[in-house]
N, C-alpha and C positions, 0 to 999 in steps of 0.2 A: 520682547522678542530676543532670541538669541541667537546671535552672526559669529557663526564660526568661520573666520578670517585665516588663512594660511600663512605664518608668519616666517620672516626671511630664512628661517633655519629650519623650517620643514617642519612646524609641531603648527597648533592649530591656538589659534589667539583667539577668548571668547570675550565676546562684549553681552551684558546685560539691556535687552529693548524691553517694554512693555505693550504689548498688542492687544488689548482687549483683555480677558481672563487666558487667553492661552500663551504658551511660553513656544515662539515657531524657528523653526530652522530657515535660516538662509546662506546662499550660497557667496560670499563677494571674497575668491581668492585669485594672484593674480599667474598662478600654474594651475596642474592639477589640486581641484577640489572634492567636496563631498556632494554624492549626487542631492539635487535639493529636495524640499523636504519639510514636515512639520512634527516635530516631535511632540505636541501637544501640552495638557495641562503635567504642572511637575509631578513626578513620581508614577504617575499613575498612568501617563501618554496619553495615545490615543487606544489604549487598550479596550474602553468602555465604546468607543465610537467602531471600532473594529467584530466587536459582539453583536453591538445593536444593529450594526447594517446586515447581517446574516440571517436575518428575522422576515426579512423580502425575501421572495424567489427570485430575486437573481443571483445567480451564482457566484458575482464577484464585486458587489457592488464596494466593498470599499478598496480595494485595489483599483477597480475599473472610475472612480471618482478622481482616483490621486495621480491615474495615468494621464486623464484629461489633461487635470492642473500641471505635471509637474514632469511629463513623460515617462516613458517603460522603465526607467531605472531612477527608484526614489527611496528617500529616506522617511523613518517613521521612527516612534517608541512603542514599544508592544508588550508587555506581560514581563516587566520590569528590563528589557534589552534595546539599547540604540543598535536599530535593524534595517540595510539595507535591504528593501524587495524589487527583484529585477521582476520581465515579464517580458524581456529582449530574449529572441531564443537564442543566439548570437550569445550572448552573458551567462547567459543558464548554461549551455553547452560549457563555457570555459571554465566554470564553480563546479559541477561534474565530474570534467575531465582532469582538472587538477587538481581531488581529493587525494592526500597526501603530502601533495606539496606546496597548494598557497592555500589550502583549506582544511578542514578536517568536521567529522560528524557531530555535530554539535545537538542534545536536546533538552527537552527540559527535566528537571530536577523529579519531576513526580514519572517522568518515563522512566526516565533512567532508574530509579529504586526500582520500580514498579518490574521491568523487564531483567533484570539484573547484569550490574557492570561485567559479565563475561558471556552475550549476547550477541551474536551479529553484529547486533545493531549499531553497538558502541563500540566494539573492539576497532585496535586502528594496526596500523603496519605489516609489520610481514604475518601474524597470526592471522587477523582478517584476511590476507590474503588466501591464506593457505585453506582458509574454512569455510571461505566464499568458493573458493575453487573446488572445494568438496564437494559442497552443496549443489554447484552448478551440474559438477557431474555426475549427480545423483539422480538430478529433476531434467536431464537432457534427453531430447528425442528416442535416441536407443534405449535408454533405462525405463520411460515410460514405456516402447512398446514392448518392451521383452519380460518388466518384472511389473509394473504397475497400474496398464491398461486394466486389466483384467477385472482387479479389486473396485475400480475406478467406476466401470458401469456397470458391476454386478453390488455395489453399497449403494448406488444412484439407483438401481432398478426396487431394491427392496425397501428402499424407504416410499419410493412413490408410492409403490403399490397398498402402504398402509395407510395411504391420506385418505382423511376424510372428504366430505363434500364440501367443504368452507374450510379454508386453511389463511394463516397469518404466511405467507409466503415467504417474508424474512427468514421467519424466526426456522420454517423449516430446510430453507436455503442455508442455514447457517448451521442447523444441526447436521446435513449433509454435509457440508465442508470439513465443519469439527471431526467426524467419523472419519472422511477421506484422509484429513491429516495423521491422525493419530492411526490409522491406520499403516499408515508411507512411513512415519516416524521409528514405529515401535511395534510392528507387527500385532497389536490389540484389535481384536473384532470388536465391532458395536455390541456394547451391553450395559450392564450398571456401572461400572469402572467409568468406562466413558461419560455415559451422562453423568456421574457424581463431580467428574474433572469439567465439564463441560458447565456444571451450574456456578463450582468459583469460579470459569473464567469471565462468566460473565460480572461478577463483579471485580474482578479485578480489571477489567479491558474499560468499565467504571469509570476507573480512577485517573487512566490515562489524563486528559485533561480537565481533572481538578486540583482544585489548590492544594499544594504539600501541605497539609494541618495535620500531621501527627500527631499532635497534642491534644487535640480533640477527638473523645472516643468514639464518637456516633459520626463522623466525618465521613464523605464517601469516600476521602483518600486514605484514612485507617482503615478501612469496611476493605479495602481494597488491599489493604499491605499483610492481612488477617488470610486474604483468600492468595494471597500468592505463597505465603508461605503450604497452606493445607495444599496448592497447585503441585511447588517443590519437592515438599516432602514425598507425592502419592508417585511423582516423577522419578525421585531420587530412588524408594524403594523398589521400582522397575530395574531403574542403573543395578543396582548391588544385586540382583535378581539374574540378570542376563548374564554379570561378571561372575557370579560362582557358578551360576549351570555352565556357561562356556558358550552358549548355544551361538551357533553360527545362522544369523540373520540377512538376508537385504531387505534390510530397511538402511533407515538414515542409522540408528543405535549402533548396529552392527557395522557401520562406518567408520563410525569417531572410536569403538571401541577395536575396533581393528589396527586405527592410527594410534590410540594411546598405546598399545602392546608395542607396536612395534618402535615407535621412541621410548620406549621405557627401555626394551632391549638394547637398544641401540646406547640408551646413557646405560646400560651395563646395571640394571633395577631388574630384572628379571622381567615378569609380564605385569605388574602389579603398579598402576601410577597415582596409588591412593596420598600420595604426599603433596600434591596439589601443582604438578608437571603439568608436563602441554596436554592431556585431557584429563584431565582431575573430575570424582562424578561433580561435582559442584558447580565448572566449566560447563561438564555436558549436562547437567539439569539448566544451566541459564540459556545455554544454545540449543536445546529442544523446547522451553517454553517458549521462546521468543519467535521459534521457528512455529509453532502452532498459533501464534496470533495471526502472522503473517498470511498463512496458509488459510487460514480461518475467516476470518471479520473482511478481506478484501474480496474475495471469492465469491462469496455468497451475497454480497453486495450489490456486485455485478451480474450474476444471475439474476435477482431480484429486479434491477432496473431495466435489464434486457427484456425481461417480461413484460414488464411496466409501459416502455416503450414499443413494443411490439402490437399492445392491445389500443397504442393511440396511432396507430398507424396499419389500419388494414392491408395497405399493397405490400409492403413490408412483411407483415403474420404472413400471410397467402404465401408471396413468394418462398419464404422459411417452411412453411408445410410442405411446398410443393418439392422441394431441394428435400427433405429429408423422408415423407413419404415415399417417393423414389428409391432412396436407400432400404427402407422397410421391405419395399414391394422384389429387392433384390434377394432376401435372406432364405434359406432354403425351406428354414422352421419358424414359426412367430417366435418359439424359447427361447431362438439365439442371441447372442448377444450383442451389440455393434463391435465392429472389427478395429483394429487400428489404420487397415488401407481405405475405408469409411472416411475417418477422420481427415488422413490425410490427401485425399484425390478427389472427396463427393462431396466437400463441403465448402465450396467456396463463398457463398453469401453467408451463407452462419459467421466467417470471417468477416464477413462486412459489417454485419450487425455487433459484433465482438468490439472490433474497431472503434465503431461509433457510439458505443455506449460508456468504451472506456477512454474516447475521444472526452462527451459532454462529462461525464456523471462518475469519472475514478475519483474515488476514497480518500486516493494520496492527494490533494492536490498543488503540494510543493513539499522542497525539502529547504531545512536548516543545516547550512554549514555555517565553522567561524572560520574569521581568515588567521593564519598564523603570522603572515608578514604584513607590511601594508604591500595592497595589490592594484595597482593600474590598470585602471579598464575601460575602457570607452569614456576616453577626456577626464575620467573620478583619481580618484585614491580613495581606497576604503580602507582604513588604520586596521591595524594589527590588533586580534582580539573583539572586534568587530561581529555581531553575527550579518548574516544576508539571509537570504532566503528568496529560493528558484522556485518563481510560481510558474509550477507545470501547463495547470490547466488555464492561466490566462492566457496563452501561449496557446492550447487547442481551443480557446474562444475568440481568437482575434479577428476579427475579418479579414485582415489582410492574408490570412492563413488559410484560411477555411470561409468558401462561401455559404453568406445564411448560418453563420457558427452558432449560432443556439438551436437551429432547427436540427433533428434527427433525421440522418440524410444516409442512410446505409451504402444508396446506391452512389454515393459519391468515392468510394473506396471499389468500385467498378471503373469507373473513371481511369481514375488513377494509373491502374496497371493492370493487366489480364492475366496476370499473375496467379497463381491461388493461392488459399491457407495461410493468408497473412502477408502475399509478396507483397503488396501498397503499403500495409504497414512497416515495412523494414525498408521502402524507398521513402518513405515519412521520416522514419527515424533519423535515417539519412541526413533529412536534410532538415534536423534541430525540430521541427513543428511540433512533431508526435513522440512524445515521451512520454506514456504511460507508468512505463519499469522504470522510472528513472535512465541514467545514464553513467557512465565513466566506472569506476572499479568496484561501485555499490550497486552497480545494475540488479535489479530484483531479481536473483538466484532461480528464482520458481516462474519465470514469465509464462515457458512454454509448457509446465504443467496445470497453471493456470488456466490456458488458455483451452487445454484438454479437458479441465472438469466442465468448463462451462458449456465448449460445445458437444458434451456427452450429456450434459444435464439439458441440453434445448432440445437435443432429440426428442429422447422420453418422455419433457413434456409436451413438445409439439405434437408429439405422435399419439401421447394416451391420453390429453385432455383439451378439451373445449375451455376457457373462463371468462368469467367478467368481472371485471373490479366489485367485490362487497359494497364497496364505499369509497367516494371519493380520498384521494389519498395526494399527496405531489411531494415533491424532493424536497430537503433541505441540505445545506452546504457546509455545517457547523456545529461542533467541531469537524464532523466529519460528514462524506455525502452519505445519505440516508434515506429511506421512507418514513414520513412523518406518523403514518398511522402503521409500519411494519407489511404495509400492503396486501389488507385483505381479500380475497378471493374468492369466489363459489365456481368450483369445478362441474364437470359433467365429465365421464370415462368414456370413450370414445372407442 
């Protein structure tokens, strides 16, 4: 066993125990300590025990083991990192909120190649700030209704209408997103371009979490570093496209490419920031593919399981027909298309259903930060260089949080507040429960036009088709949430 002791000068005194085959964390310090914990067999942790328990349908079974034993804020080893995982939303809120100052974006070595170090994702201080705050107001309420509704349910209406009678629901949930994105991004309509970019991303999105084996040709994670580059390059030849026609866009491109002109000016470079300034294309190829995963693989994920749960729950389907049939029975022409005042005044249970599925069943369902200082928090110290990691969704499974929390409960976001279009969920947010987007200065940039494709996508399908699952199908949690079979389908058009 191994007892890491607090020793009189503030550094950590470790003693060698033996417990069985495994090598365990204990807490005996006579201040603040480390939250307790079992780091497992050496080298390797508990990383094999953290896989195999994601193989059951539960959603959190090894987190939800080590809460029993060891309470909401514990320690572990996982995928070669001594990692503190809270599940206190209390803790989560303050690893959130002080990204920047006791914490910073920490991930693993095969994302980070993978999305490239000038990403959103990674970038840190005052540039993230600046390109988060782009972003936000690019994907904000008025930008969707004025420049991006439109495109939104007029790609969503024409892909429905090409389904077949038996569709994989994922996969076509997620060809809509990818369009949607690349559409918002870079002014590109659906066509070969897109689906050509759309087939590496799937293998690069792959590679996310597997082993860095570069060395290995046939590897999923070379397979994967093969398709980001062909990603970059079809990306980058856009950038240098846009920059010599000049074309004035709103999109995301014509953003960053408006901000690079004008800091170039500004350093006295004329309009030209190919030297690799504050938007270099190289910059803005890493900040539009990263920005199209996001948009992508979480979207469509949650369309898919909103469906999913929808067809195991008939009061639920019913009441969602009857909320959007209504809207249908409003429109002057069956051609037209739903409106933006639709979205925002007729749709309040779609918001419930929204809620609740990205209550149970969101994608994300934590984040990694490291800390940069040591940080005090609830009775701990967690050393400096440390990772943690803020589990979201154990936090919207806890009962103390949510009654019956694994059941699908839409109408419990009726409860709440009489609010619409999401008020329960921003009095949730409020109060640390419900973090779907994350939180603090990383808040998911795109929450609110997320929340637009899906419920323009529940429309059109609640309204133009009947289905029933092909085939048994159910969730899995790992790595990511997902449908195990892609959740097949047999429609009827309605």
């Amino acid at each position: 066993m191994v007892v890491l002791c607090h020793g009189n000068g503030g550094g950590y005194d470790i003693a060698m125990l033996r417990c069985g085959d495994e090598v365990a964390i204990a807490v005996a310090m006579t201040g603040q300590g480390l939250p307790p914990g079992n780091l497992g067999l050496p080298f390797l942790g508990e990383s094999l025990q953290l896989i195999s328990a994601y193989k059951t349908e539960d959603p959190e079974p090894f987190i939800n083991s080590r809460v029993n034993r060891y309470g909401k804020v514990f320690t572990t080893h996982v995928f070669g990192e001594t990692t503190v995982f809270s599940t206190d939303s209390e803790v989560n809120r303050y690893i959130l909120t002080n990204e920047g100052k006791l914490f910073e974006a920490s991930y693993t070595a095969s994302i980070s190649n993978l999305l490239g170090r000038r990403s959103l994702l990674l970038l840190k201080g005052s540039l993230h700030k600046k390109l988060h705050s782009l972003t936000i107001n690019f994907a904000n309420a008025s930008s969707i209704r004025d420049h991006l509704f439109v495109d939104i349910d007029r790609i969503i209406r024409f892909n429905l209408d090409s389904w077949s009678n038996r569709v994989f629901l994922l996969d076509q949930a997620k060809k809509i997103t990818f369009e949607l994105t690349v559409k918002q991004l870079m002014s590109i309509e659906p066509g070969e371009w897109t689906q050509s970019l759309r087939t590496h991303y799937l293998h690069l999105i792959d590679g996310f979490f597997s082993l860095p084996f570069s060395f290995l040709p046939f590897s999923t994670y070379t397979r994967a570093l093969h398709a980001r580059k062909k990603v970059a390059e079809a990306i980058r030849l856009k950038v240098r496209e846009r920059r010599e026609k000049r074309e004035k866009k709103k999109d995301m491109l014509g953003v960053l490419l408006f901000e690079a002109e004008a800091a170039a000016a500004a350093a006295g470079r004329g309009g030209d920031d190919e030297g690799g300034g504050y938007h270099s294309d190289e910059q803005i190829v890493d900040f539009l593919l990263a920005l199209i995963v996001g948009g992508y693989e979480t979207t469509s994920t949650i369309m898919t399981i909103a469906v999913m749960f929808l067809n195991q729950t008939p009061l639920a389907l019913a009441q969602l027909k009857e909320e959007h049939e209504k809207i249908r029975r409003t429109r002057k022409e069956e051609s037209m298309g739903l409106q933006w005042s639709d979205y925002k005044s007729n749709m309040p249970f779609t918001q419930c259903v929204i809620n609740e599925t990205l209550r149970i069943a969101n994608i994300v369902s934590g984040v990694f930060r490291r800390t940069t200082t040591d940080v005090n928090i609830k009775g701990y110290t967690i050393p400096k260089g440390w990772m943690v990691f803020a589990s979201l969704r154990a936090v919207h499974l806890h009962q103390d949080n949510f009654k019956e929390a694994t059941l699908f409960n839409p109408w419990r976001w009726q409860q709440q507040t009489k609010d619409t279009n999401g008020g329960a969920s921003i009095r949730m947010m409020n109060n640390n429960v419900f973090t779907p987007f994350g939180g603090g200065p990383r808040l998911c940039p795109g929450y609110e036009l997320a929340r637009v494709e899906i419920s323009v996508f529940l429309h059109h399908f609640i309204t133009c088709f009947s289905c029933v699952p092909a085939e048994k199908d159910r969730l899995v949690f790992f790595p990511t949430t997902r449908t195990l079979k892609r959740y097949p389908i047999d429609l009827q058009r309605l």
